[in-house]
BALOBA-1460 file (C-alpha; in Angstrom, 3 decimals):
// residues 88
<rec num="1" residu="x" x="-56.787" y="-101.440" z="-61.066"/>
<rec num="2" residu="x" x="-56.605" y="-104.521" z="-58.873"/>
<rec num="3" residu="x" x="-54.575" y="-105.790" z="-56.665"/>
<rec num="4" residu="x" x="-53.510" y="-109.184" z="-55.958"/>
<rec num="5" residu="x" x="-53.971" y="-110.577" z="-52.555"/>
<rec num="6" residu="x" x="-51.084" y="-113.416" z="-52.032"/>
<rec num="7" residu="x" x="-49.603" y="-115.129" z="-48.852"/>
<rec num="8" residu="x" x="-45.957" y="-114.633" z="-47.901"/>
<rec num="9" residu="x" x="-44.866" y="-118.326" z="-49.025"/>
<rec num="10" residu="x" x="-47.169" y="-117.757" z="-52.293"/>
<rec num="11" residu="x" x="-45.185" y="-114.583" z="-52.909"/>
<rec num="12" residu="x" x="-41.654" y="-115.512" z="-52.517"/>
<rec num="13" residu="x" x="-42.240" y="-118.296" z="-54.699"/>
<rec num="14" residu="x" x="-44.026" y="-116.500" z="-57.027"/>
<rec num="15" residu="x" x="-41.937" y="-113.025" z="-57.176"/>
<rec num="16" residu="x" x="-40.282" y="-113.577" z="-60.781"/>
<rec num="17" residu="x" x="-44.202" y="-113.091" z="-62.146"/>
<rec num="18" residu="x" x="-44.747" y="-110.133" z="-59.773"/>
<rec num="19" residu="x" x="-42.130" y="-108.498" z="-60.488"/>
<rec num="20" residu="x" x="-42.914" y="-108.521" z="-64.027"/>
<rec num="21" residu="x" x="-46.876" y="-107.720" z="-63.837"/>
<rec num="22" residu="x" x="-47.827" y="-104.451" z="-64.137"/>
<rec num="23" residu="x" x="-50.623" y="-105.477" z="-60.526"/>
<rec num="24" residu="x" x="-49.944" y="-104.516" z="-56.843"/>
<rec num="25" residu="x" x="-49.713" y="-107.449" z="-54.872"/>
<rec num="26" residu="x" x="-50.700" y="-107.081" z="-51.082"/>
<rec num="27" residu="x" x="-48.932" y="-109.578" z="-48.945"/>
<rec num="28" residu="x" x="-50.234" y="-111.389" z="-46.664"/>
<rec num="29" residu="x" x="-49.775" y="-113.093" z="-43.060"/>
<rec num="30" residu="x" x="-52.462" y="-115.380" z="-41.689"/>
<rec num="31" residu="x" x="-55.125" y="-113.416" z="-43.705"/>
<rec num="32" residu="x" x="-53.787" y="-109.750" z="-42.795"/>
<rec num="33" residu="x" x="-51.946" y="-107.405" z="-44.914"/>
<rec num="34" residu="x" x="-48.334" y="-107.042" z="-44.245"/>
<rec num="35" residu="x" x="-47.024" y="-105.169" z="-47.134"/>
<rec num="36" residu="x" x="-47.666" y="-104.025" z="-50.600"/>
<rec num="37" residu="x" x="-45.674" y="-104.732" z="-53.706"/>
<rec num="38" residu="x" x="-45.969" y="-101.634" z="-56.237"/>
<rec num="39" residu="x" x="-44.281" y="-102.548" z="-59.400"/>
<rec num="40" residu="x" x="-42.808" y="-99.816" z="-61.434"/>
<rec num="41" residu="x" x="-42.205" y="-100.063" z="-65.406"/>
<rec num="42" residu="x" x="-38.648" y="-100.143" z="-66.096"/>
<rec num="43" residu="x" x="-36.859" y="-99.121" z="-69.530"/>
<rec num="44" residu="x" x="-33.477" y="-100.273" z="-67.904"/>
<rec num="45" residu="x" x="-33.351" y="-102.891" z="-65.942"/>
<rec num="46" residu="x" x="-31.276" y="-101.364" z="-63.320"/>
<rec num="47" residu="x" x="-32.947" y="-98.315" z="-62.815"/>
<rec num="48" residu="x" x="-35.866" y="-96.950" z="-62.108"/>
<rec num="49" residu="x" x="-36.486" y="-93.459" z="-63.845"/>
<rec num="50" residu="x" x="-38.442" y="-90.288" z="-61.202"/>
<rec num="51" residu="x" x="-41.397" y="-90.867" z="-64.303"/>
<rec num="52" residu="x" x="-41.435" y="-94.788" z="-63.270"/>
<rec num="53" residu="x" x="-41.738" y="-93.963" z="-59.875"/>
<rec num="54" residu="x" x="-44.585" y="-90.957" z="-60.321"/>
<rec num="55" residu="x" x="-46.626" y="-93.494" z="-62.204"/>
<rec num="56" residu="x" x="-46.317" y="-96.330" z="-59.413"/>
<rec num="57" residu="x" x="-46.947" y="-93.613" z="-56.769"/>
<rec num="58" residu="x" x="-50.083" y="-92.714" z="-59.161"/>
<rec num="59" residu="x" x="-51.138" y="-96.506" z="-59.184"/>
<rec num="60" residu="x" x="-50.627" y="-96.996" z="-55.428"/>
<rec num="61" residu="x" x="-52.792" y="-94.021" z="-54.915"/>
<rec num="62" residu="x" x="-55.473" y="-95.760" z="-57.022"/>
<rec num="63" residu="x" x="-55.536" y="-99.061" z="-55.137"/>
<rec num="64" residu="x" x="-56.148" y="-96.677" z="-52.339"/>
<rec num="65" residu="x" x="-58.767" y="-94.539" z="-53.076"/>
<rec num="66" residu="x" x="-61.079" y="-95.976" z="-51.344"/>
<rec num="67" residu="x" x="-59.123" y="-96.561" z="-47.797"/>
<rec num="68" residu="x" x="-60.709" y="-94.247" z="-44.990"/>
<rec num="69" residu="x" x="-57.670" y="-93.170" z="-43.109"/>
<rec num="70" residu="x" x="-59.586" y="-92.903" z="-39.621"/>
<rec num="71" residu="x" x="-61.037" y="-97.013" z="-40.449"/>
<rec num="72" residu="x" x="-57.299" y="-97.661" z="-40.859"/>
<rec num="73" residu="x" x="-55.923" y="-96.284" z="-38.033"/>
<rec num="74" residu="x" x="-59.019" y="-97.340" z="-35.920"/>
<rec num="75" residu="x" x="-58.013" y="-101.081" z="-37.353"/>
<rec num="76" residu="x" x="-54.175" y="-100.385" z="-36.830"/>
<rec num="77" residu="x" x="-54.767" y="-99.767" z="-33.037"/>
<rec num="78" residu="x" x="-56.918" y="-102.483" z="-32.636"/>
<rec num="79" residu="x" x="-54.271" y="-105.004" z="-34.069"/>
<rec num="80" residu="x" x="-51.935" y="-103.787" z="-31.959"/>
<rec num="81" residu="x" x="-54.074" y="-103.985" z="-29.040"/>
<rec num="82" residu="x" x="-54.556" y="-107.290" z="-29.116"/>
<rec num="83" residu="x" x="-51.127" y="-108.474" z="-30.208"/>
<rec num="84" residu="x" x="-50.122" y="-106.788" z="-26.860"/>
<rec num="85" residu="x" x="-52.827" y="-109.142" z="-24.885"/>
<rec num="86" residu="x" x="-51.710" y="-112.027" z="-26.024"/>
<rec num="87" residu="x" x="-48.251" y="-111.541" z="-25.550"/>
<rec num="88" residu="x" x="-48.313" y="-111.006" z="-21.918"/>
């Protein structure tokens, strides 16, 4: 499964078609990921059944199979490193 890479602006004015896709859609800022939209498939459209959430768990956990957790950390302190240099 793929996922959709989209800035902030893009999403928001875009987020009637996301939310009816069936694709994750990682948000972005400035070329960095700042979130991940996981739809889930609803029967009724104000609830989401525990077997709509499994199977959006199950596709999140697809789009990241092949995330090393010690890369992402690694890159997470990093980020934050240098957001804190440049703020003082």
């Amino acid at each position: 499964m793929t996922t959709i890479k989209v800035g902030v602006r893009e999403f928001r004015e875009r987020i009637a078609s996301f939310l009816e896709s069936d694709s994750p859609v990682a948000v972005t800022r400035r070329g960095e990921t700042v979130g991940v939209y996981v739809p889930t498939r609803r029967k009724h459209p104000k609830t989401a059944e525990l077997s709509e959430l499994r199977a959006a768990a199950d596709r999140l956990a697809k789009a990241l199979a092949d995330v090393d957790e010690e890369e992402l950390v690694a890159e997470f302190k990093e980020l934050r490193r240098r957001g804190k240099s440049t703020t003082r």
